[in-house]
py3Dmol code that shows the C-alpha trace and the ligand (Angstrom):
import py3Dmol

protein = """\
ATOM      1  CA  UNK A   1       0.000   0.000   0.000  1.00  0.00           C
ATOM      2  CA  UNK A   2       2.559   2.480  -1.372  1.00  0.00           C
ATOM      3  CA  UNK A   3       0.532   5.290  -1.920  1.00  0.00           C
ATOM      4  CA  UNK A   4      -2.073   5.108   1.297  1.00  0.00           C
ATOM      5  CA  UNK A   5      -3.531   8.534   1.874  1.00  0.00           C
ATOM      6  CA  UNK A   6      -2.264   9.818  -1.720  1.00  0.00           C
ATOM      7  CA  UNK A   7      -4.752  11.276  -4.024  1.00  0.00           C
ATOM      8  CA  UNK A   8      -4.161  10.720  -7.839  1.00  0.00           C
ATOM      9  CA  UNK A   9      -6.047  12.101 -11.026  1.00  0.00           C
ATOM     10  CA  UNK A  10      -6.157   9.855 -13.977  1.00  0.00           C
ATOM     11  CA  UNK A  11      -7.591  11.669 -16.796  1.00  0.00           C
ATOM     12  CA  UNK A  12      -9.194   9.586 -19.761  1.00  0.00           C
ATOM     13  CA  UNK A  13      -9.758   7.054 -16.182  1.00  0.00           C
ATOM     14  CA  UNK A  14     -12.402   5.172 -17.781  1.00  0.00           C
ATOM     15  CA  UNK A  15     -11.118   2.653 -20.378  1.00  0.00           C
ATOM     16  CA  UNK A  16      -7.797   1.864 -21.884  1.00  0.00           C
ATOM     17  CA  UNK A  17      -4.530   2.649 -20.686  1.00  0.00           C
ATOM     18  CA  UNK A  18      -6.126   5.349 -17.799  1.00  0.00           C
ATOM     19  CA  UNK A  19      -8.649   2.350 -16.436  1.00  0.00           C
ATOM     20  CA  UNK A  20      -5.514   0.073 -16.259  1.00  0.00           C
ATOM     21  CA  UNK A  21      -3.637   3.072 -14.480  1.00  0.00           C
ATOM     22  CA  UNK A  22      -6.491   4.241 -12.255  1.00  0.00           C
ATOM     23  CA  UNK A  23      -6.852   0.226 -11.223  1.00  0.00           C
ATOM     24  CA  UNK A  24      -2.837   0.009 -10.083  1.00  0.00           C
ATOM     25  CA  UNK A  25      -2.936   2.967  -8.062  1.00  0.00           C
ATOM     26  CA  UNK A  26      -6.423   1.895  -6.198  1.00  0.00           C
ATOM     27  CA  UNK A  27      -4.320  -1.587  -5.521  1.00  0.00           C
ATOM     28  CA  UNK A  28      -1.518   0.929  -4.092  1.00  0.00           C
ATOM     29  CA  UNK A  29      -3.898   2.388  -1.723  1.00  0.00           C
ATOM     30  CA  UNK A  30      -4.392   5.636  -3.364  1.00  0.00           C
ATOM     31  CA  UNK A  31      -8.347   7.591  -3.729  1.00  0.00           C
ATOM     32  CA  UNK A  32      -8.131   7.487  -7.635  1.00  0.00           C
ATOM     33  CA  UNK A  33     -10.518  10.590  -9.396  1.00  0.00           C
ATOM     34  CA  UNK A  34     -11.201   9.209 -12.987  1.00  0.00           C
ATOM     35  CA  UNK A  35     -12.633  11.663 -15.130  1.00  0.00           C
ATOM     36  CA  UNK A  36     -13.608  11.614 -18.770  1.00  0.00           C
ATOM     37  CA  UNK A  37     -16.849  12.806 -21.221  1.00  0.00           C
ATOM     38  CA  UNK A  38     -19.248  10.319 -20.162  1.00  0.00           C
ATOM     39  CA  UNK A  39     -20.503   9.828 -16.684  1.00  0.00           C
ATOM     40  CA  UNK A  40     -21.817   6.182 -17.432  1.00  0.00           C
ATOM     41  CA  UNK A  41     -18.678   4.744 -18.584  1.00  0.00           C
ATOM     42  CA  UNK A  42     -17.016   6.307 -15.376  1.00  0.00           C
ATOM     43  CA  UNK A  43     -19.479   4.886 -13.707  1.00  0.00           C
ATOM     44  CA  UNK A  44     -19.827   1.391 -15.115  1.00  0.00           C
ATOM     45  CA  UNK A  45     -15.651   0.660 -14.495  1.00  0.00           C
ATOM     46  CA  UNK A  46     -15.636   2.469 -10.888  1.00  0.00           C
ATOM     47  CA  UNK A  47     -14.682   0.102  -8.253  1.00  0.00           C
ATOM     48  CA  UNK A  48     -14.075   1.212  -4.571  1.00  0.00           C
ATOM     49  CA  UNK A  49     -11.618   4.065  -4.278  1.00  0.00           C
ATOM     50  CA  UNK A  50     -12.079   5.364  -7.682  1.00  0.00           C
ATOM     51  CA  UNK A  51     -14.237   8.495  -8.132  1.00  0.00           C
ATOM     52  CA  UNK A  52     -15.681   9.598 -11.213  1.00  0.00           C
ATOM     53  CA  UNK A  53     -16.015  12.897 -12.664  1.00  0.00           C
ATOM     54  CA  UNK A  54     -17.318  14.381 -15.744  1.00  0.00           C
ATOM     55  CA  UNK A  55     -14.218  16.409 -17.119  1.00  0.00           C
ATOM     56  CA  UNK A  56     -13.996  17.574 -20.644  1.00  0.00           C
ATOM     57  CA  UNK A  57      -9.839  18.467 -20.995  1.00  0.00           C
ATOM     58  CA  UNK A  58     -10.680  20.994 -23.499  1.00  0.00           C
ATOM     59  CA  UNK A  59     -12.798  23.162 -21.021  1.00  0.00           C
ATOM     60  CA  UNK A  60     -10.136  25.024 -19.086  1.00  0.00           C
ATOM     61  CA  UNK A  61     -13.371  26.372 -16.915  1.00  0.00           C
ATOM     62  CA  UNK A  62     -14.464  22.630 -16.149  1.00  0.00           C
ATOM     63  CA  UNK A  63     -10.764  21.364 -15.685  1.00  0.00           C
ATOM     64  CA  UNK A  64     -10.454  24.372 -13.083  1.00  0.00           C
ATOM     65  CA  UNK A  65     -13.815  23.489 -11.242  1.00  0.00           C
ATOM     66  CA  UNK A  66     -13.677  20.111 -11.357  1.00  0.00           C
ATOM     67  CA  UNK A  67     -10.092  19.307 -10.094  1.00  0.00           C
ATOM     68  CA  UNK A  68     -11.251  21.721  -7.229  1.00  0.00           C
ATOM     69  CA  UNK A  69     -13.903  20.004  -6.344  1.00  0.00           C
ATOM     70  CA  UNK A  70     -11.885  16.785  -6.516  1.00  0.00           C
ATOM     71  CA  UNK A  71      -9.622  18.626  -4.030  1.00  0.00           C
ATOM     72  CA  UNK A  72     -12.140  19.643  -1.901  1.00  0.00           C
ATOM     73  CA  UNK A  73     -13.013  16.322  -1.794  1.00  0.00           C
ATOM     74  CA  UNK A  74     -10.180  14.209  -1.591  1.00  0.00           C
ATOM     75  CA  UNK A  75      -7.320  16.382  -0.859  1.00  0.00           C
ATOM     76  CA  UNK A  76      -4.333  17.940  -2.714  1.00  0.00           C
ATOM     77  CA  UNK A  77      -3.571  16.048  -6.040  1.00  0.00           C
ATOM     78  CA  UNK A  78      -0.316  14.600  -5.460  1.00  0.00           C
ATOM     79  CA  UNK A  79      -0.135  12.217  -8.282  1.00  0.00           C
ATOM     80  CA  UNK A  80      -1.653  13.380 -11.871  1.00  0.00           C
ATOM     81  CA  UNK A  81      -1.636  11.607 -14.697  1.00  0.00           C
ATOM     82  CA  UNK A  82      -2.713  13.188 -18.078  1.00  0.00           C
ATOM     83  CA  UNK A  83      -3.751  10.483 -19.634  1.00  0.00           C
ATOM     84  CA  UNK A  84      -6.517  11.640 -21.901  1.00  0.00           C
ATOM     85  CA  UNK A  85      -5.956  11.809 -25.559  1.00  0.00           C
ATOM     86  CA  UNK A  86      -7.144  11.535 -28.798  1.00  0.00           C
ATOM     87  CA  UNK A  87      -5.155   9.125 -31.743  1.00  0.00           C
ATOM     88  CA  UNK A  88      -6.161  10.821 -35.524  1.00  0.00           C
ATOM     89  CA  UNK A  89      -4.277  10.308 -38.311  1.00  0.00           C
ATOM     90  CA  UNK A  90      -3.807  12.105 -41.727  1.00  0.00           C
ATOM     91  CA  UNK A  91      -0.821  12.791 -43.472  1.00  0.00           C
ATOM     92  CA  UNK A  92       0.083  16.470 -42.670  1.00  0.00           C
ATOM     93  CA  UNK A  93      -0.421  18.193 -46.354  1.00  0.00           C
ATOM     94  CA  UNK A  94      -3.959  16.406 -45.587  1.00  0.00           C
ATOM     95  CA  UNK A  95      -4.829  18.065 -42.437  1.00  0.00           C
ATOM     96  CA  UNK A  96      -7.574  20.613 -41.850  1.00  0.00           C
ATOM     97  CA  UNK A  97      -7.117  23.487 -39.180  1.00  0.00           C
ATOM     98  CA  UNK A  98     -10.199  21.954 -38.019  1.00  0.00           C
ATOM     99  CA  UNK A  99      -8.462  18.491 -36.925  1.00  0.00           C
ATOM    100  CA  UNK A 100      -5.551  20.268 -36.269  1.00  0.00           C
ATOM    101  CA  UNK A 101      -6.891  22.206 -33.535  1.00  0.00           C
ATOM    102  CA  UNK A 102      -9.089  19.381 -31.760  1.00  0.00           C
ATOM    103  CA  UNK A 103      -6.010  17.497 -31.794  1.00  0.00           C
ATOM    104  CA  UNK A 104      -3.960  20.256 -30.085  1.00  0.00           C
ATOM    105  CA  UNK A 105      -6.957  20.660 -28.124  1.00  0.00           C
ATOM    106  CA  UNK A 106      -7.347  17.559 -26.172  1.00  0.00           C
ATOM    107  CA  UNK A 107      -3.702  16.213 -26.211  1.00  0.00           C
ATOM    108  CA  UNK A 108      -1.822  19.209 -25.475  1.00  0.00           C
ATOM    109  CA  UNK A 109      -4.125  21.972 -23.958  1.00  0.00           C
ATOM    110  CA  UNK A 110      -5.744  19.165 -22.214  1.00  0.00           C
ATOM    111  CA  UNK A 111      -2.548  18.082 -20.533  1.00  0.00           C
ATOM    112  CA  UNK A 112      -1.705  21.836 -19.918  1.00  0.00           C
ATOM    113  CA  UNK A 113      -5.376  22.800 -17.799  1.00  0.00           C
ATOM    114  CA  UNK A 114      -4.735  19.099 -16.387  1.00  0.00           C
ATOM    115  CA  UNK A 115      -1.493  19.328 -14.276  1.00  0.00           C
ATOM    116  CA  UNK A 116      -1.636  23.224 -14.438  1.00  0.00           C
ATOM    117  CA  UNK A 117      -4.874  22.989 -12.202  1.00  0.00           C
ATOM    118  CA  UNK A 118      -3.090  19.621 -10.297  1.00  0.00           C
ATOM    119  CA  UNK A 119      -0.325  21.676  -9.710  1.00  0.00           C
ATOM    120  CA  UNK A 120      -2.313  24.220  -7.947  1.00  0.00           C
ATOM    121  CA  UNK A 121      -2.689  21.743  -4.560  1.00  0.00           C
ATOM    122  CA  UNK A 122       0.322  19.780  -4.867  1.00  0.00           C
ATOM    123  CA  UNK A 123       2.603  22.393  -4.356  1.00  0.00           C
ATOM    124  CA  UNK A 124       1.033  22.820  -0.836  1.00  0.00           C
ATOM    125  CA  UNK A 125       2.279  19.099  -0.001  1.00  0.00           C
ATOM    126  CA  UNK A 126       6.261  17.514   0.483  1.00  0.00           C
ATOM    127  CA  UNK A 127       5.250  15.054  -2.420  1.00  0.00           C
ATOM    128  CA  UNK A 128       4.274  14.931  -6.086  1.00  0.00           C
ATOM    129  CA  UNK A 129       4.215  12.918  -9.095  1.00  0.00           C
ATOM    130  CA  UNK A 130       3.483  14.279 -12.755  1.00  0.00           C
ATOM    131  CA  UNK A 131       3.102  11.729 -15.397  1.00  0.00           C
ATOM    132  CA  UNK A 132       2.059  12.318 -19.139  1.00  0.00           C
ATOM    133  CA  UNK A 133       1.010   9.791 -21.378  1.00  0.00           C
ATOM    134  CA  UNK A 134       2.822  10.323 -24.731  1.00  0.00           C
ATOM    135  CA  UNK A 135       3.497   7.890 -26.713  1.00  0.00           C
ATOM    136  CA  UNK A 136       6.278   6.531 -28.981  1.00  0.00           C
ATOM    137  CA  UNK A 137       4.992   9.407 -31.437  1.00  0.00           C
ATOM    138  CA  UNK A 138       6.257  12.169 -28.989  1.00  0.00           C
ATOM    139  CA  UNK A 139       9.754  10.658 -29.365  1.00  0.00           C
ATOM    140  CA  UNK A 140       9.931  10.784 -33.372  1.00  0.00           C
ATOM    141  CA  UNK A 141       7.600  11.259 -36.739  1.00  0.00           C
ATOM    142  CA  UNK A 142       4.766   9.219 -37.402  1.00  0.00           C
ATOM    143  CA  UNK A 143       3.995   8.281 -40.935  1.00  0.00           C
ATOM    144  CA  UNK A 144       0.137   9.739 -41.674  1.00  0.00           C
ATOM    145  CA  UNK A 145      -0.083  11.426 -37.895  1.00  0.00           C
ATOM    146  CA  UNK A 146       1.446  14.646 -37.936  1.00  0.00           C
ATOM    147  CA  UNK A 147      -0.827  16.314 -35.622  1.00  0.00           C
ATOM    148  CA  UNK A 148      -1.041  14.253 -33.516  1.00  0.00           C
ATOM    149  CA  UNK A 149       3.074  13.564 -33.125  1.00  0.00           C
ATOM    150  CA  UNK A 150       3.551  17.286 -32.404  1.00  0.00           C
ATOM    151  CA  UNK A 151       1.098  17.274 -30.044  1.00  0.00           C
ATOM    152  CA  UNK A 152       2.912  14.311 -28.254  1.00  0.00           C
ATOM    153  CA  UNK A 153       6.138  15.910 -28.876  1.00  0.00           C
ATOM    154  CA  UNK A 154       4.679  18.817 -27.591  1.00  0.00           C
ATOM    155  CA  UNK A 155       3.825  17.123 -24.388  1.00  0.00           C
ATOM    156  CA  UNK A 156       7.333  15.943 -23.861  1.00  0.00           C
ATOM    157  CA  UNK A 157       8.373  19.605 -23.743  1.00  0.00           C
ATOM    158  CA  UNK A 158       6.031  20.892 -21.462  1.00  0.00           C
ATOM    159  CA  UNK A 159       6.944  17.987 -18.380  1.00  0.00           C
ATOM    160  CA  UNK A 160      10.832  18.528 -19.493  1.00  0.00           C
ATOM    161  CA  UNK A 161      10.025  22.450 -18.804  1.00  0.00           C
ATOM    162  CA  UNK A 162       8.229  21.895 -15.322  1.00  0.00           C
ATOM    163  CA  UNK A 163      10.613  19.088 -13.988  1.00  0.00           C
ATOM    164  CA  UNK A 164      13.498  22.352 -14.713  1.00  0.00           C
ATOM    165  CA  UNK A 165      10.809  24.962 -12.549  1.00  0.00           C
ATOM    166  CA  UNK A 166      10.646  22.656  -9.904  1.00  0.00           C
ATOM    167  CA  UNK A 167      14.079  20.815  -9.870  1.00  0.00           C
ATOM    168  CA  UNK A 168      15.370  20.224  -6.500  1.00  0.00           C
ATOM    169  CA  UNK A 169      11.713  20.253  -5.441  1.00  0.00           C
ATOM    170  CA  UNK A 170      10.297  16.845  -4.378  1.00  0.00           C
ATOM    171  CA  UNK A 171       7.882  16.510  -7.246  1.00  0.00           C
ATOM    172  CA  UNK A 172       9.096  14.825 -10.666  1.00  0.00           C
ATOM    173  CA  UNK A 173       7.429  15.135 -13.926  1.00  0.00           C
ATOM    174  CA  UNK A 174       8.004  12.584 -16.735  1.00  0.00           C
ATOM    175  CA  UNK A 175       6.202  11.110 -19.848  1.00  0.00           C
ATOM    176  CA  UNK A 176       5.686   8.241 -21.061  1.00  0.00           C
ATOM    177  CA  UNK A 177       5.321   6.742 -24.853  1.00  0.00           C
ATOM    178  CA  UNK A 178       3.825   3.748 -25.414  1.00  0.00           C
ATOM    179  CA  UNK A 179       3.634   1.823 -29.201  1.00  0.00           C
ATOM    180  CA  UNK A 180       0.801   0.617 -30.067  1.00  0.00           C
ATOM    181  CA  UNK A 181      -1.195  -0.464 -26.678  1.00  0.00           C
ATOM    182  CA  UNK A 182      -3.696  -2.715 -26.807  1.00  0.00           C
ATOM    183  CA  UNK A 183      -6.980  -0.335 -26.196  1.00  0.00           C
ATOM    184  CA  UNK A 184     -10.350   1.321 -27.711  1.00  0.00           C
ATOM    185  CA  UNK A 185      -7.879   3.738 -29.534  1.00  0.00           C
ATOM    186  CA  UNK A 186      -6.381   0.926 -31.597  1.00  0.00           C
ATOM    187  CA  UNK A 187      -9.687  -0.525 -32.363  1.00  0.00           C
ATOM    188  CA  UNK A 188     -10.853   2.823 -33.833  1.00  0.00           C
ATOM    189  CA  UNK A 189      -7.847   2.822 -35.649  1.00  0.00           C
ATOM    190  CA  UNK A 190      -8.301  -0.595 -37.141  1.00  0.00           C
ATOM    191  CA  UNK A 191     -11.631   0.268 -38.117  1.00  0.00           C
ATOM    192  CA  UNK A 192      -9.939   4.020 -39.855  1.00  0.00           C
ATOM    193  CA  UNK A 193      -6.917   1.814 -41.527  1.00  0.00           C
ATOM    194  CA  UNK A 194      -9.024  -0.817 -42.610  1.00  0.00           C
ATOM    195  CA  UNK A 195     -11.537   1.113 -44.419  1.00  0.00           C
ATOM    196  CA  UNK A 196      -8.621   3.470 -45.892  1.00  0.00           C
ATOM    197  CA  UNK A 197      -6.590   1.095 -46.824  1.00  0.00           C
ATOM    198  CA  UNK A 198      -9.007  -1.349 -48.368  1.00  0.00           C
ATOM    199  CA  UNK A 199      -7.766  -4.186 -46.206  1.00  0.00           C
ATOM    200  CA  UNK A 200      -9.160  -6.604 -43.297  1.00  0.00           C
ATOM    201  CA  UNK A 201      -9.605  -5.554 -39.880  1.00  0.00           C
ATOM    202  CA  UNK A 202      -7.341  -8.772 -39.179  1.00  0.00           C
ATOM    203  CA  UNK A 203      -4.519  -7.014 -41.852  1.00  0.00           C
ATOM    204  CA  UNK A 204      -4.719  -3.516 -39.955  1.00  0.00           C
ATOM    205  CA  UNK A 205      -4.310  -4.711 -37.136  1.00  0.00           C
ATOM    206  CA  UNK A 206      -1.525  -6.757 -37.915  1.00  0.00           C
ATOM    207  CA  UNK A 207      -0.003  -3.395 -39.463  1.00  0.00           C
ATOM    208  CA  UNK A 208      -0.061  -1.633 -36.629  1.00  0.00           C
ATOM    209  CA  UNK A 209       1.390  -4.736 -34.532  1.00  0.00           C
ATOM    210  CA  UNK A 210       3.935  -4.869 -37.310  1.00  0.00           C
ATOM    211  CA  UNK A 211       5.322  -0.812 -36.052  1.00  0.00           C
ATOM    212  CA  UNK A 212       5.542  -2.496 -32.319  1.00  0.00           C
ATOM    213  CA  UNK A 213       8.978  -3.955 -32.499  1.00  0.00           C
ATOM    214  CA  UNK A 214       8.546  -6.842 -30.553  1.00  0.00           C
ATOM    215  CA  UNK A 215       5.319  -7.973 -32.977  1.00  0.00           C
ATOM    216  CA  UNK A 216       2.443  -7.348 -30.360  1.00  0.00           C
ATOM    217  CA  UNK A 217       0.532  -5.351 -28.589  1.00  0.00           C
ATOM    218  CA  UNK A 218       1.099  -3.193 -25.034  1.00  0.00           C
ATOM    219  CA  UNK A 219      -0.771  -4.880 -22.778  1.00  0.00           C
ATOM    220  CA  UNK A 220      -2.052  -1.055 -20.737  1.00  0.00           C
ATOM    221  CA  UNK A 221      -1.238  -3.035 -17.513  1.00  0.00           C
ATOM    222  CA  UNK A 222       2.307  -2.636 -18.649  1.00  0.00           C
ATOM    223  CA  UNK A 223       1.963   1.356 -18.948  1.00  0.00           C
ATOM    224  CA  UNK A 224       0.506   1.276 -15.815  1.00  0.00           C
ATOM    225  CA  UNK A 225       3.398  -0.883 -14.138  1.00  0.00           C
ATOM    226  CA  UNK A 226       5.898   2.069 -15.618  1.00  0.00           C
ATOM    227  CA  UNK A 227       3.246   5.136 -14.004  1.00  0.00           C
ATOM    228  CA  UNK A 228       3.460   2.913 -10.042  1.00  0.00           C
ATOM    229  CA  UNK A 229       7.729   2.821 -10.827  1.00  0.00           C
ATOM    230  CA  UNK A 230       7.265   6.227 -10.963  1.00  0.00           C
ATOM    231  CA  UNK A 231       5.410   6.923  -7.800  1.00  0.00           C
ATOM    232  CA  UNK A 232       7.694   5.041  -5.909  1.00  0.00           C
ATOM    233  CA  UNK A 233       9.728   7.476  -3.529  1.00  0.00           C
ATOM    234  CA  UNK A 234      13.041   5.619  -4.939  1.00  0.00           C
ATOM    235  CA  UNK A 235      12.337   7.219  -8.292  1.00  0.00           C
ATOM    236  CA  UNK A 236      12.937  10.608  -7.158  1.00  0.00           C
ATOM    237  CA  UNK A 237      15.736  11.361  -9.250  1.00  0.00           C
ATOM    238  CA  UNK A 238      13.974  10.116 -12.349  1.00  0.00           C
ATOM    239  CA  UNK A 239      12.866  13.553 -13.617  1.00  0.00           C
ATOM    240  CA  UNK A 240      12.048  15.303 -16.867  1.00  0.00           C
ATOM    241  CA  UNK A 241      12.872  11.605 -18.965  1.00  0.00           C
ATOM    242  CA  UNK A 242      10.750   9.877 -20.959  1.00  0.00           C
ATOM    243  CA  UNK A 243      10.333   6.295 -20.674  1.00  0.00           C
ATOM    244  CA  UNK A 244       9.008   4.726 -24.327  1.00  0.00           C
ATOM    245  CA  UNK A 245       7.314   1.309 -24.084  1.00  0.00           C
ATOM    246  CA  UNK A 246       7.678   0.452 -27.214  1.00  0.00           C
ATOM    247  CA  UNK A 247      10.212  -2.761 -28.049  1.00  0.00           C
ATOM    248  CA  UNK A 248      13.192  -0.828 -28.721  1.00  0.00           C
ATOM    249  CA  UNK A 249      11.898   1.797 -31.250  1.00  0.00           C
ATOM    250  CA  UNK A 250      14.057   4.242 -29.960  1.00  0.00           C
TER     251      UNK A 250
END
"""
ligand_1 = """\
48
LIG
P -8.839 5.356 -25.064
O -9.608 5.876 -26.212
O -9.350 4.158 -24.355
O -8.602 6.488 -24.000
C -8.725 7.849 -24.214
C -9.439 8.425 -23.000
O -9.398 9.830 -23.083
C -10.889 7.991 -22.929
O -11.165 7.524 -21.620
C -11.665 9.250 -23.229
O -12.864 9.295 -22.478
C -10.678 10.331 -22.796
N -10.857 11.575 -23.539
C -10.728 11.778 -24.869
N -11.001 13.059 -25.176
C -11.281 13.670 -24.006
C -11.648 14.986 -23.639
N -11.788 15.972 -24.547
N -11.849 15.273 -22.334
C -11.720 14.298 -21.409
N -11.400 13.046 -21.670
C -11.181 12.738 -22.965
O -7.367 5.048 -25.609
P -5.977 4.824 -24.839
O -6.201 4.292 -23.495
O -5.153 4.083 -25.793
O -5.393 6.306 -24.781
C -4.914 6.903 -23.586
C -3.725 7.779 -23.921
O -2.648 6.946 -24.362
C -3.962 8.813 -25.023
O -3.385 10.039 -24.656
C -3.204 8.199 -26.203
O -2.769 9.178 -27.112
C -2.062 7.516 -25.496
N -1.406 6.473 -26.261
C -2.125 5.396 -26.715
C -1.494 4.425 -27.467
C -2.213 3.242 -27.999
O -1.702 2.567 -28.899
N -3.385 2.885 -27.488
C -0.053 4.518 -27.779
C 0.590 5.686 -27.248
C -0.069 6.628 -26.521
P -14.215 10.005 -23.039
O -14.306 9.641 -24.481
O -15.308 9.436 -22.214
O -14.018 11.452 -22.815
"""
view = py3Dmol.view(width=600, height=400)
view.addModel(protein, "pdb")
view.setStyle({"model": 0}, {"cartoon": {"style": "trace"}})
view.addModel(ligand_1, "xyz")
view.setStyle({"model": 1}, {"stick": {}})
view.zoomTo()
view.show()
């Protein structure tokens, strides 16, 4: 029970790589806020110790409000984990501003009102942990996803920054970048490639398990493994890195 009495935010907490993160800090000990769009799929993965809350990242009013009320709550944040993201791909000469910007949107100003508003009662405590969900995309190009590797690598540069503002401070900030991970994000893109490229659902998938070096899938319980690593107090020196998931890639 590492993290007895902590309490963590894990946006995007209600499927995929946040459920499997939310889940691993409950086991820890930790009061887990899950937030996302839709109350009922919140609701329908909650187990004891998680809370959910509606929380649209791209409302900077409802991130503020909401993470206060979490606070109120449950205390300072002293582990957040911007989790939530969105996974859209078009080759850059392709992109509208439109995509461009709900892209941007979720994964990057998301992350920004996310730990901005985290940071706000966590710097009242001894002890913090800031943990971004990037992916293997933050780390170099991705063929067909241009917006949405610069808003990964854009995430990378924003937890680099903070760890620097608060070096020598006992809170750490790091990312991490998963390949492909076995989640809803992956099946939406299965459905996207396979209709795109005119091939199978069993053929896109394999394509994507192809990019993942060791020929699978991330199981998200291995993210989530890397996030508790990183709230152990004997990572304290691990700060503004990025840890990629991802076979090798990099
Ligand atoms: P999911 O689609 O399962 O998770 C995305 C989560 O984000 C959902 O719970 C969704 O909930 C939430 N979300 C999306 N938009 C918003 C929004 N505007 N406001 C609040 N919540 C939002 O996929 P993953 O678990 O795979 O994705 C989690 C993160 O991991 C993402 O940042 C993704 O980019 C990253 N990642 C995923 C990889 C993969 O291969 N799966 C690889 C590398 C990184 P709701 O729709 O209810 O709002």
């Amino acid at each position: 029970m590492m993290l007895e009495g902590k309490h963590a935010i894990v946006t995007g907490g209600g499927t995929g790589i946040g459920l499997a993160i939310a889940r691993g800090l409950v086991a820890e000990g930790a009061a887990v806020t899950i937030t996302g769009r839709r109350l009922e799929v919140l609701e329908a993965v909650a187990e004891p110790g998680m809370h959910p809350m509606v929380m649209d990242v791209t409302d900077e009013d409802k991130v503020r409000d909401t993470t206060a009320a979490a606070v109120a709550a449950r205390g300072p944040v002293q582990i957040c984990v911007a989790n939530a993201g969105i996974a859209e791909g078009r080759k850059l000469h392709k992109t509208s501003t439109e995509m461009w910007r709900k892209i941007m949107a979720t994964n990057l100003d998301g992350a920004f009102f996310t730990i901005r508003e985290s940071l706000n009662s966590m710097l009242e405590t001894d002890w913090g942990r800031v943990i971004a969900i990037s992916s293997i995309a933050g780390l170099r190009g991705a063929p067909g996803a241009g917006a949405y590797a610069a808003s990964k690598h854009g995430v990378i540069g924003m937890i680099r920054s903070l760890s620097e503002d608060f070096m020598a401070q006992p809170y750490t900030f790091n990312s991490i970048c998963p390949g492909y991970v076995d989640t809803p994000i992956v099946a939406r893109n299965t459905d996207a490639i396979s209709q795109r490229a005119g091939v199978s659902e069993d053929e896109a998938r394999g394509m994507m398990v192809d990019q993942n070096r060791h020929k699978r899938l991330i199981a998200p319980e291995e993210v989530a493994a890397a996030v508790l690593w990183l709230c152990n107090p004997l990572t304290q020196s691990v700060n503004g890195s990025e840890i990629p998931i991802a076979g090798g890639q990099i």
